[in-house]
MIGUDREN-597412 format. One line per field, with one value per residue: y, x, z of N, C-alpha, C in turn. Coordinates in nm, 3 decimals, always signed. Atoms other than C-alpha are relative to their C-alpha. Layout:
N
n_y c(Y  ...) .
n_x c(X  ...) .
n_z c(Z  ...) .
ca_y c(Y  ...) .
ca_x c(X  ...) .
ca_z c(Z  ...) .
c_y c(Y  ...) .
c_x c(X  ...) .
c_z c(Z  ...) .
//
This chain:
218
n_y c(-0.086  -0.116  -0.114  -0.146  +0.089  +0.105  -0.055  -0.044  +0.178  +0.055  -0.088  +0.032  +0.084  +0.012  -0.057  +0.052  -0.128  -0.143  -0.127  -0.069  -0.106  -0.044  -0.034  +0.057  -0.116  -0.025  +0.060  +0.134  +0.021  -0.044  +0.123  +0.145  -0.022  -0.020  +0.137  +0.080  +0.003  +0.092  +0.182  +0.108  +0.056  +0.045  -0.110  -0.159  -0.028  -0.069  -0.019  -0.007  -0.121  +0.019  -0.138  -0.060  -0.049  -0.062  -0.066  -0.011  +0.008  +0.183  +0.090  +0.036  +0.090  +0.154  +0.058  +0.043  +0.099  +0.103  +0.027  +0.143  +0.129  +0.000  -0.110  +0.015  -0.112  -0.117  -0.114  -0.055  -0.155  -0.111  +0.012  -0.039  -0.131  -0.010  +0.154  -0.056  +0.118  +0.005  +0.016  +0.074  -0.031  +0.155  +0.019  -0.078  +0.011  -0.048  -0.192  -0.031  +0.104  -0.107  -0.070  +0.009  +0.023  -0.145  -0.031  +0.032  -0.081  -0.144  -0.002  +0.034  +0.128  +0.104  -0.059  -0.064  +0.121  +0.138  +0.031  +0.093  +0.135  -0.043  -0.002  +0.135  +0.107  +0.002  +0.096  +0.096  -0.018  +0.050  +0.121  +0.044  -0.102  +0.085  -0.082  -0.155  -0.123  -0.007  +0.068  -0.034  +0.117  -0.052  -0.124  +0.023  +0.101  -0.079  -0.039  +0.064  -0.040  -0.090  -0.003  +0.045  -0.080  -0.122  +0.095  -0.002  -0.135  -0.058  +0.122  -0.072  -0.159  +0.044  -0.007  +0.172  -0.006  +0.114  +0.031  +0.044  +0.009  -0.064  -0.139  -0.016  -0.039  -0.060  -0.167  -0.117  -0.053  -0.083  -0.081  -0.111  -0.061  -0.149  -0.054  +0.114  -0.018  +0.081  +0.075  +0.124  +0.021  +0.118  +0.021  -0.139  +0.032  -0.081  -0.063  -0.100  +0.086  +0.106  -0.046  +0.031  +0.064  +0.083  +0.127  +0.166  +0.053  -0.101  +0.049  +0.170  +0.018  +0.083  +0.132  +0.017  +0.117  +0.065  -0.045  +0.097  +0.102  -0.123  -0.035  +0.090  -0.036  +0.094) .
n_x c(-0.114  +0.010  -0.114  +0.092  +0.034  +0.098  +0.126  +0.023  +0.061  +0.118  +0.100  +0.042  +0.109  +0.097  +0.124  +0.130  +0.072  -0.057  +0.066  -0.062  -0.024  -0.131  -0.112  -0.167  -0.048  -0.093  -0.128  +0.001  +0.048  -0.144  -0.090  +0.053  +0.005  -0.166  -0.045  -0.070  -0.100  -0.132  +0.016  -0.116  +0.029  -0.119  -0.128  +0.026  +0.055  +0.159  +0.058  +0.128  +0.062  +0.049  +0.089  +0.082  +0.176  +0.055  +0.125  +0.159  +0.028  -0.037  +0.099  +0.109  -0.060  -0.045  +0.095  +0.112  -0.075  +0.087  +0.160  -0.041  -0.027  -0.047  +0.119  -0.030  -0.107  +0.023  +0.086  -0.177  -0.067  +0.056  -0.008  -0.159  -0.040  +0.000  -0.008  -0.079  +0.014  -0.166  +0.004  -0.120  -0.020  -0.021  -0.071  -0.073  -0.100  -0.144  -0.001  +0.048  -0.121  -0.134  +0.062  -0.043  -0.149  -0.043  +0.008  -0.093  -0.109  +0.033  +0.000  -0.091  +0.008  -0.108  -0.086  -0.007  -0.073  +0.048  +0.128  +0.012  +0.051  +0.163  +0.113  +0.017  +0.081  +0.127  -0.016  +0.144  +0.108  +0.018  +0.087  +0.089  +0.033  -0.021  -0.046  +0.105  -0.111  +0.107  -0.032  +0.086  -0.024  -0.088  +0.043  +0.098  -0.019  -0.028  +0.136  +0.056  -0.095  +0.090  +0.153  -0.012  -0.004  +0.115  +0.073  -0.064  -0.020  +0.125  -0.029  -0.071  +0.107  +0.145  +0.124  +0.071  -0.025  +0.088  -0.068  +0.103  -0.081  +0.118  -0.004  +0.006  -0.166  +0.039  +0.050  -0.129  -0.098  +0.094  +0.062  -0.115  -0.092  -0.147  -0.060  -0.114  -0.098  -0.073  -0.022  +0.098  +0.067  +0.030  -0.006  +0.040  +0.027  +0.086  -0.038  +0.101  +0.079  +0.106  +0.146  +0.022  +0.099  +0.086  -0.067  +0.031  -0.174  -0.084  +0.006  -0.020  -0.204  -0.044  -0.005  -0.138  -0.041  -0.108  -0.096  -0.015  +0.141  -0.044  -0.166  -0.059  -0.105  -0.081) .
n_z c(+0.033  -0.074  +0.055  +0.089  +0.144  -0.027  -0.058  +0.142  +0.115  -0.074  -0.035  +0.152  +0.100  +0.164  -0.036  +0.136  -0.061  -0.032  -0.019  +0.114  -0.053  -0.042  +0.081  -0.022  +0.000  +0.085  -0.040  +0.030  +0.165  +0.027  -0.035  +0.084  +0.126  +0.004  +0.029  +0.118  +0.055  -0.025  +0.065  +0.100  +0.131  +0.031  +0.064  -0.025  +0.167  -0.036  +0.124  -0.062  +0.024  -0.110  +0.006  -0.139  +0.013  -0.139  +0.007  -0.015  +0.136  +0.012  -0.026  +0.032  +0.113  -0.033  -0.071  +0.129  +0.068  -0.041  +0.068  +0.015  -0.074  -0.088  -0.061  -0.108  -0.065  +0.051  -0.103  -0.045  +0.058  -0.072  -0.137  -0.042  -0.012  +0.089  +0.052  +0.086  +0.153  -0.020  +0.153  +0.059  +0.087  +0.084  +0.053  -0.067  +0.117  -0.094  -0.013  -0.148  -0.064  +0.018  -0.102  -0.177  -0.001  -0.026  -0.115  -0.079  +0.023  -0.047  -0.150  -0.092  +0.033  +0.087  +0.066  +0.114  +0.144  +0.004  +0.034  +0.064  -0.021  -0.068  +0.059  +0.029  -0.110  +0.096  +0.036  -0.044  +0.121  +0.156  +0.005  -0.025  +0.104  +0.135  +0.107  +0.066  -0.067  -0.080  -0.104  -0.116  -0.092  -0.068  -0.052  -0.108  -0.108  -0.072  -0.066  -0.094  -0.112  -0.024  -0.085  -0.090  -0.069  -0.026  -0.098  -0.125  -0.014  +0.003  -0.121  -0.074  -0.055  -0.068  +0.149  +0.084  +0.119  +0.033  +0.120  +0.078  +0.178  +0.034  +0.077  +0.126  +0.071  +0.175  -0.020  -0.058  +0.112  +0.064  -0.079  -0.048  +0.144  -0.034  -0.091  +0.008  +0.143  +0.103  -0.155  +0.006  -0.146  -0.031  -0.105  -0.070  -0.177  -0.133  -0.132  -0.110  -0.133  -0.010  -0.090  -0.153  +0.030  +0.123  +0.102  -0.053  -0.006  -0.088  -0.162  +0.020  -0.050  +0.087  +0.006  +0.075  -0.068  -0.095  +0.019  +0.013  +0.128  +0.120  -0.012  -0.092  -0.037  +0.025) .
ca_y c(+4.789  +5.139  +5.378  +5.720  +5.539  +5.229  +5.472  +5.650  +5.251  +5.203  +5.485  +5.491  +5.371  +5.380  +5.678  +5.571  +5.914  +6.253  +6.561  +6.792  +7.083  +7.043  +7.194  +7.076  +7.417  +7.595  +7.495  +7.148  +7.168  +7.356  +7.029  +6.770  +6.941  +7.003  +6.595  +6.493  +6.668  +6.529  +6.161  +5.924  +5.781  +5.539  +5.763  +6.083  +6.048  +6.216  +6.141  +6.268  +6.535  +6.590  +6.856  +6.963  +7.007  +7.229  +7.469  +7.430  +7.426  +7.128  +6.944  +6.931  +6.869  +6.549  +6.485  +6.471  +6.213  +5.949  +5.957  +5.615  +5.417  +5.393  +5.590  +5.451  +5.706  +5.976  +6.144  +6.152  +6.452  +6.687  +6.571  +6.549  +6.852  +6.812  +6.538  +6.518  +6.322  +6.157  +6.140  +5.958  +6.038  +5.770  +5.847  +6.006  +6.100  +6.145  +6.549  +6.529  +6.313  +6.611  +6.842  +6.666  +6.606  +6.991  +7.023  +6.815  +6.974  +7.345  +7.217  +7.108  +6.751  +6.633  +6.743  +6.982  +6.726  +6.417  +6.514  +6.344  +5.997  +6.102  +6.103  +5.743  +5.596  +5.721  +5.344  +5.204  +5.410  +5.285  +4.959  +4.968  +5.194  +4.976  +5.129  +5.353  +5.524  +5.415  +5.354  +5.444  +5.110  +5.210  +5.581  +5.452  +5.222  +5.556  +5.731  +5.464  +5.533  +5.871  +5.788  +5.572  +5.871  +6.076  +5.788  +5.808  +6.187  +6.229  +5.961  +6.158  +6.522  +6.320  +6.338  +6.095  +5.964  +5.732  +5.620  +5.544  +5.351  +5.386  +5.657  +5.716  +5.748  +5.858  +6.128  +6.278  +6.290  +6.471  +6.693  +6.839  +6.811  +7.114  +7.065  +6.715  +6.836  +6.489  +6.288  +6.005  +6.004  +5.635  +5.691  +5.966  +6.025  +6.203  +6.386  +6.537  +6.419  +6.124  +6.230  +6.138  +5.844  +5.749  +5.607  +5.248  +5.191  +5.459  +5.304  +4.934  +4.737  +4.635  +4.303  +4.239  +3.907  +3.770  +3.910  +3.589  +3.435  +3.763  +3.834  +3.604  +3.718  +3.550) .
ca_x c(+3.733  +3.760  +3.901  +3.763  +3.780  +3.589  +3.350  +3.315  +3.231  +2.994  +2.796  +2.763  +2.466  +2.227  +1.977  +1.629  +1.452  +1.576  +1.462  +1.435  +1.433  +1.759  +2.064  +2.445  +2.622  +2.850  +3.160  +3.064  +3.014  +3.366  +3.515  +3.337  +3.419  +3.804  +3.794  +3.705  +3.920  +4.179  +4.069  +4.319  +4.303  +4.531  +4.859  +4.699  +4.471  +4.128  +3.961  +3.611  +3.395  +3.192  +2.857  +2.671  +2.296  +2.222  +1.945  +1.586  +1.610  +1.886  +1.699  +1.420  +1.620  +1.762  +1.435  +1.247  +1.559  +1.322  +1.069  +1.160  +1.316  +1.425  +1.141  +1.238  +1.560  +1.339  +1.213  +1.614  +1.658  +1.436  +1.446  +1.833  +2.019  +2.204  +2.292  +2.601  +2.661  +3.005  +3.098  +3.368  +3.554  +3.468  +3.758  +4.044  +4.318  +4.696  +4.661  +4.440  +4.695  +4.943  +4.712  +4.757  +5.131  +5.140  +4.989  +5.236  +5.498  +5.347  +5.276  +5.606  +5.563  +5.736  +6.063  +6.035  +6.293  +6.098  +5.814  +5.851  +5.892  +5.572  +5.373  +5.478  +5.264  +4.937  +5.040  +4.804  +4.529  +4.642  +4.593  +4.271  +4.189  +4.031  +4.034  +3.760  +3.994  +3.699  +3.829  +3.535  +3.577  +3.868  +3.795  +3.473  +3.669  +3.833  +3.506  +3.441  +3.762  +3.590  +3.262  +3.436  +3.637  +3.350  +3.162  +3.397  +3.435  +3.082  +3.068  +3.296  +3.077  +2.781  +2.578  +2.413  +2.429  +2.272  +2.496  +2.272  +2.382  +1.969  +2.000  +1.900  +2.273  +2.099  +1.854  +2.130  +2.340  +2.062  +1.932  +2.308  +2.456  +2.658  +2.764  +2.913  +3.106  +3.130  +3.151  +2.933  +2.693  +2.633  +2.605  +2.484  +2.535  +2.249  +2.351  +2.199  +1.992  +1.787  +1.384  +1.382  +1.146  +1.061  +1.382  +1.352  +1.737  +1.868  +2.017  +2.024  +2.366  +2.570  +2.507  +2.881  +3.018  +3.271  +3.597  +3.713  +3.451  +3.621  +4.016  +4.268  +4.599  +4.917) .
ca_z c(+20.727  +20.837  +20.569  +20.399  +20.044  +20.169  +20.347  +20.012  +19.835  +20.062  +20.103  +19.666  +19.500  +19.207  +19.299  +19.145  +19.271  +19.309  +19.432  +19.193  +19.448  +19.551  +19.373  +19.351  +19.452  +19.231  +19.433  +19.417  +19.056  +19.017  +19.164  +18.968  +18.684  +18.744  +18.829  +18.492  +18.374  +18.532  +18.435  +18.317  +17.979  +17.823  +17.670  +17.783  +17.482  +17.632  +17.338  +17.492  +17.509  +17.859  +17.829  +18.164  +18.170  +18.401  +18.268  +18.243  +17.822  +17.855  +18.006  +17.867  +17.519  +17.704  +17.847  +17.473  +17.350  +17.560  +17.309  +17.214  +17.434  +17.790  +17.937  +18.276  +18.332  +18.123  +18.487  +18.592  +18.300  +18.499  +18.819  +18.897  +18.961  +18.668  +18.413  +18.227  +17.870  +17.882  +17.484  +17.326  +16.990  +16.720  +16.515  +16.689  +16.474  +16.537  +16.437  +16.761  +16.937  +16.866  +17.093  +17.393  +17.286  +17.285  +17.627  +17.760  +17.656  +17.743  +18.117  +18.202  +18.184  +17.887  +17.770  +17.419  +17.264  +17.379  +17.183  +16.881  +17.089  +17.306  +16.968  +16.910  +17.174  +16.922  +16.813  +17.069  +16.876  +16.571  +16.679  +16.737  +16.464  +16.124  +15.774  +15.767  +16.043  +16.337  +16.663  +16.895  +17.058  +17.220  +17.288  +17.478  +17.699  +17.813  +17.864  +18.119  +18.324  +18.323  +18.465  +18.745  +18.848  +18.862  +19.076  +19.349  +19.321  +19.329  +19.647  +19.838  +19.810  +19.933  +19.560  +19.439  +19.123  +18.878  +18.577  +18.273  +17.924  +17.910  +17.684  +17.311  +17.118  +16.776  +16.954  +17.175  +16.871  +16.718  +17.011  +17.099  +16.712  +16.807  +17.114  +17.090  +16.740  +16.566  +16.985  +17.045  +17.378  +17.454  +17.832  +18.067  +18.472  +18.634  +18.971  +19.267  +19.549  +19.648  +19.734  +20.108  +20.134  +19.789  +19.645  +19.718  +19.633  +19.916  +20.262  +20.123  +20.248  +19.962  +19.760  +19.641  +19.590  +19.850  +19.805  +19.768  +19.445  +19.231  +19.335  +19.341  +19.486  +19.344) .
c_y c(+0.146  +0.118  +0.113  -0.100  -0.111  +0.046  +0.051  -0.077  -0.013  +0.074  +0.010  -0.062  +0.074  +0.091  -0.032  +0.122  +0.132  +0.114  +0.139  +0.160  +0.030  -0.017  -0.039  +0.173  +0.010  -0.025  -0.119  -0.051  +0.046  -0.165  -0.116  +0.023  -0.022  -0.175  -0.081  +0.034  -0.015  -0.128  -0.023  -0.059  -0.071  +0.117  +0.165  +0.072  +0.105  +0.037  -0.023  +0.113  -0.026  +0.122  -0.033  +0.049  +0.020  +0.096  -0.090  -0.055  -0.088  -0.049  -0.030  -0.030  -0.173  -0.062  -0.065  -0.131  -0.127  -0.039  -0.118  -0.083  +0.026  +0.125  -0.002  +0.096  +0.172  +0.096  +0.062  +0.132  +0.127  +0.014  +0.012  +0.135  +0.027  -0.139  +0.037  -0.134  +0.015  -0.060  -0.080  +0.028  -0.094  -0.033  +0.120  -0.045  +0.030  +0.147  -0.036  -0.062  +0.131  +0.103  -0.022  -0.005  +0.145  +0.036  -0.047  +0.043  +0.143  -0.024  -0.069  -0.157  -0.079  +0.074  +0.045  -0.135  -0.139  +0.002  -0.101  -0.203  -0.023  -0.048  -0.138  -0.103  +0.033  -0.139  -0.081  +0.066  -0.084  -0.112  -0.049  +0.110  -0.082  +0.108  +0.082  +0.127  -0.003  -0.100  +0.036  -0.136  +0.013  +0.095  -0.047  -0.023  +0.125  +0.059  -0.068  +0.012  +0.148  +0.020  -0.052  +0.076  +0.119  -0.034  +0.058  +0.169  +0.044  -0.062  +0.126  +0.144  -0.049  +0.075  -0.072  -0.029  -0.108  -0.013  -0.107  +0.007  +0.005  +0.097  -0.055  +0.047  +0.112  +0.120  +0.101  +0.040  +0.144  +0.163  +0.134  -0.056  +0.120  -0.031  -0.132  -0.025  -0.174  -0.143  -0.077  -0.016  -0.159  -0.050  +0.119  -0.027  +0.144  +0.027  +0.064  -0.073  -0.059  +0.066  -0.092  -0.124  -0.087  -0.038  -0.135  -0.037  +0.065  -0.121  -0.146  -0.049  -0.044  -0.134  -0.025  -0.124  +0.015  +0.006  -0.101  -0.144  +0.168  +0.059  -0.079  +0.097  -0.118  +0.077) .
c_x c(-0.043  +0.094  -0.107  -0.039  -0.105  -0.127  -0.077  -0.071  -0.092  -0.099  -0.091  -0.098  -0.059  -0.122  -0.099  -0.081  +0.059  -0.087  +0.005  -0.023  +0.113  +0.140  +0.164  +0.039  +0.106  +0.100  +0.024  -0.009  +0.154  +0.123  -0.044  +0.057  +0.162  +0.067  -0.025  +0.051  +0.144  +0.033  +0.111  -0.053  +0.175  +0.109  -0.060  -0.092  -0.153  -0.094  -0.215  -0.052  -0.129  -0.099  -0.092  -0.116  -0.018  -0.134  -0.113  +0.032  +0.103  -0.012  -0.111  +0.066  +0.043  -0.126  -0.054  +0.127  -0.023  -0.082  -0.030  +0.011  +0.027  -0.049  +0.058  +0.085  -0.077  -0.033  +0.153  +0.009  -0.074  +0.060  +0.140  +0.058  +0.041  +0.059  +0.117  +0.045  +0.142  +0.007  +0.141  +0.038  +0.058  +0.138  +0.124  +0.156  +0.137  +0.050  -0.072  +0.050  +0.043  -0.063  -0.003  +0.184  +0.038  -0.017  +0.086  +0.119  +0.000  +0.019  +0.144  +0.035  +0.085  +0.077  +0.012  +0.076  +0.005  -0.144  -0.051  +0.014  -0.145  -0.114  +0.014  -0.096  -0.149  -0.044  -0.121  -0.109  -0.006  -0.009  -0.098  -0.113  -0.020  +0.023  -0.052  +0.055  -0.127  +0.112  -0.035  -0.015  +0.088  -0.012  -0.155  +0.066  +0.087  -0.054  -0.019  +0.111  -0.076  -0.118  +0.079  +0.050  -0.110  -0.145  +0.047  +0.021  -0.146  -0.066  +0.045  -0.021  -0.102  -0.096  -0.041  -0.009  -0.063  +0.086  -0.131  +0.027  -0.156  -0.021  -0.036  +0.123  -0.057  -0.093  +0.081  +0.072  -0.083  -0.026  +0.171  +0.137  +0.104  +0.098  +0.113  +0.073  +0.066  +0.031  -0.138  -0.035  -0.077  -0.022  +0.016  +0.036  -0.114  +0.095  -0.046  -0.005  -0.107  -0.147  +0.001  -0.130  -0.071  +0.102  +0.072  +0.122  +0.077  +0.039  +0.016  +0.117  +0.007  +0.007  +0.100  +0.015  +0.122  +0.102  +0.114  -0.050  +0.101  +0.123  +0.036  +0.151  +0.110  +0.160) .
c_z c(+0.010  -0.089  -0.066  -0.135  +0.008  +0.036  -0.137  -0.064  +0.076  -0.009  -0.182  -0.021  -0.075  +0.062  -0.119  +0.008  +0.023  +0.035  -0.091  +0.057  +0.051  -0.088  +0.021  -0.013  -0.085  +0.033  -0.013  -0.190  -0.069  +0.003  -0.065  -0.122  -0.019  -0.008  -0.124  -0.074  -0.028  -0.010  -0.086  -0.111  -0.054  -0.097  +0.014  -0.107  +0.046  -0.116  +0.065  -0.009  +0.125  -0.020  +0.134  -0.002  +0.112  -0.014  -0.051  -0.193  -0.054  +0.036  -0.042  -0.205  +0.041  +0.030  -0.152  -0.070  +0.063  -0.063  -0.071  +0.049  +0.149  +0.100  +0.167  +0.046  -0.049  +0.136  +0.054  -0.104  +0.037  +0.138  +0.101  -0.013  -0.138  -0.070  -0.102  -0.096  -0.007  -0.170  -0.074  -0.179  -0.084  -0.066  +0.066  -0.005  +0.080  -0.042  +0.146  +0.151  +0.035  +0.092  +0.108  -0.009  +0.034  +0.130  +0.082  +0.003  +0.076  +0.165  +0.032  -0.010  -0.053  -0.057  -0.121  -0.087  +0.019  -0.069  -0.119  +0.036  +0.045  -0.131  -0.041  +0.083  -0.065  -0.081  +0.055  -0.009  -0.109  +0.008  +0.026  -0.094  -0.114  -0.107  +0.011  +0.125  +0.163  +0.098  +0.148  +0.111  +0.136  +0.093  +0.063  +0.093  +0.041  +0.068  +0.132  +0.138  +0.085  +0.091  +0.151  +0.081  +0.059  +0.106  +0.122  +0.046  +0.084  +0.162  +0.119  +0.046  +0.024  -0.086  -0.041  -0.123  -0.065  -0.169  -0.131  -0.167  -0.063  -0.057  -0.185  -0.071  -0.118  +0.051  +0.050  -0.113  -0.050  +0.053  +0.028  -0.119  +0.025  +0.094  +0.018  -0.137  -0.058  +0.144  -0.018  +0.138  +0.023  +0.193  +0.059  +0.157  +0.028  +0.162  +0.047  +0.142  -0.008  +0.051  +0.135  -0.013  -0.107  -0.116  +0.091  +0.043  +0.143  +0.121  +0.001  +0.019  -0.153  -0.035  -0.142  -0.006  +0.106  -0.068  -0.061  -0.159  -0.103  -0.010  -0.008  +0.000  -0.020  +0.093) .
//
């Protein structure tokens, strides 16, 4: 099959190596950035929080939140151009509902005197919201819409990327306390470029199942 999008799926994979001499340009970085923030989320909830490590002194904060576990991705927080911590918001209230309800309203979107139905759809929060008011379960499984747009985005400017739930939750919390205000980092993407030669994964055909063993069409 012969399409841009397919070319896009194909070309995608799991960089194990990066060069850590070569930089994602600021235009390309303008556009990655603008796409997640255009990510879909169920009811328009964007209950997330996205931070960008791009200097020298965040990175090497992400780098020391290895000092534990999952040493294997620890060379990705230098070595990649930059690495960005996709965060999700454990408890995510219907005051913070009312903030995207407002944006929709402001941009045009939703009619001023449909706002009070608009905030009724905070329901499918609240059902997945227990007592103690925790419904990071949920607000993850948005996060992950997130990353997938940011796969294919990232695909399509010919970057490479390396999605990694290999991460320390409780040191990141720790290390960027400020910056993820109360957000939960359970999953990082590295981005950049592959080192020429010495990542193993590069150039390999895809091993998908058969289109056939995983769809069915009714």
């Amino acid at each position: 099959m012969t399409h841009p999008i397919i070319a896009d799926l194909n070309k995608r994979y799991t960089a194990k190596q990066y060069d850590a001499t070569k930089r994602i340009s600021q235009d390309d970085m303008a556009i990655i950035k603008e796409a997640i923030r255009l990510s879909a989320s169920s009811i328009n909830s964007q209950p997330w929080k996205f931070i960008v490590l791009e200097s020298d002194e965040a990175k090497q904060r992400f780098h020391d939140t290895f000092a534990n576990m999952h040493q294997f991705n620890q060379p990705h927080a230098k070595a990649a151009s930059h690495t960005i911590l996709l965060a999700y918001d454990p408890k995510f209230t219907k005051e913070k509902f009312a903030k995207r309800v407002d944006a929709e309203v402001s941009s045009g979107h939703l009619p001023a005197d449909m706002y009070d139905m608009f905030m009724g759809a905070y329901a499918f929060a609240q059902a997945n919201t227990d007592e103690t008011g925790f419904n990071g379960n949920w607000t993850k499984a948005q996060v992950y819409i997130a990353l997938g747009n940011l796969l294919h985005t990232l695909a399509r400017l010919g970057i490479d990327s390396t999605a990694m739930e290999g991460v320390d939750s409780a040191l990141i919390g720790e290390a960027f306390k400020a910056e993820l205000d109360g957000h939960v980092c359970e999953v990082a993407l590295a981005i950049g470029y592959h080192k020429e030669g010495e990542d193993y994964n590069h150039g390999l055909p895809k091993a998908r199942l058969a289109l056939d063993d995983m769809l069915v069409t009714l």
